[in-house]
C-alpha positions in Angstrom: 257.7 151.3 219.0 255.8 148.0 219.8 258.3 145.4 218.9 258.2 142.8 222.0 260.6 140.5 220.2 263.0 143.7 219.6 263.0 144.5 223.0 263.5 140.5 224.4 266.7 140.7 222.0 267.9 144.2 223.4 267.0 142.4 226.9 269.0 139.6 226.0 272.3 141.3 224.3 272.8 144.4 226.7 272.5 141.1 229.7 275.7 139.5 227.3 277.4 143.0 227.3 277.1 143.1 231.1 278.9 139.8 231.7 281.5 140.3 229.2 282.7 144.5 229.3 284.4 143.4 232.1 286.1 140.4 231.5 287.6 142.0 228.9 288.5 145.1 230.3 285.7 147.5 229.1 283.8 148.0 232.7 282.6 150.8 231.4 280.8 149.3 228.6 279.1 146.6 231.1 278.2 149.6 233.5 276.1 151.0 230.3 274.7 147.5 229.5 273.5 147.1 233.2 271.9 150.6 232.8 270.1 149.5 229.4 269.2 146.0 230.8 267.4 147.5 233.3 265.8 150.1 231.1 264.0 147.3 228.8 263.1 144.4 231.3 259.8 143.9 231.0 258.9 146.3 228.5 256.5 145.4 225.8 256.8 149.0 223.9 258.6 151.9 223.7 257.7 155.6 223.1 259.6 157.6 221.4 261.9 159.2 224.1 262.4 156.2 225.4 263.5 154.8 222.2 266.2 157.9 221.5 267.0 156.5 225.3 267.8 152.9 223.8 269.4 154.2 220.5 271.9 156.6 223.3 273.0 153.8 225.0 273.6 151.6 222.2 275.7 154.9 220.9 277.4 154.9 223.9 278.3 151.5 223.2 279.6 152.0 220.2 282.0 154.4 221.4 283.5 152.4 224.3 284.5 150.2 222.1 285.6 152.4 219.1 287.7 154.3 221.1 289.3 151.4 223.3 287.9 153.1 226.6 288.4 150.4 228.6 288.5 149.8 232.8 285.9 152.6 234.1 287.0 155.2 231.6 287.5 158.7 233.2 285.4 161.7 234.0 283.5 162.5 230.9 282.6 158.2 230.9 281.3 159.1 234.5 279.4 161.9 233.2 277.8 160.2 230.2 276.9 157.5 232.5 275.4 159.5 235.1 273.2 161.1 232.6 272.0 157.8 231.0 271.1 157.0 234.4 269.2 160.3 234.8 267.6 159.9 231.5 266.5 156.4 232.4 264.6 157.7 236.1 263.2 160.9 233.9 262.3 159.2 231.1 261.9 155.7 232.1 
């Protein structure tokens, strides 16, 4: 993917998210914005595992907030988080 603008808006969202999540009691979900932030800053392309990287965290987004997992969630939020953060170093 070679979408600059996509990724300046990604940028510019997931840095929203990671002000907010907290603030309103989803630390979780600004723990997994920080972790996409810092995936796509700077990037002017993606290939395609690090796209499915990008569409996991915006998953895991999704189900924060679906499921009302607010503070730092629990264990499995740890674990999803850790390997986001694994994916990210591997992938990255």
């Amino acid at each position: 993917m070679s979408d600059p603008e996509l990724l300046t808006l990604v940028f510019e969202e997931s840095l929203q998210i990671k002000g907010m999540g907290g603030t309103i009691g989803y630390q979780i979900l600004s723990m997994i914005a920080t972790v996409l932030n810092d995936f796509v800053a700077g990037r002017q392309d993606l290939g395609r595992i690090q796209f499915e990287i990008l569409q996991l965290h915006i998953d895991a987004m999704y189900v924060v907030i679906a499921d009302r997992i607010t503070d730092n969630g629990g264990i499995l939020e740890d674990q999803v988080l850790s390997g986001l953060r694994m994916a990210v170093r591997k992938f990255g």
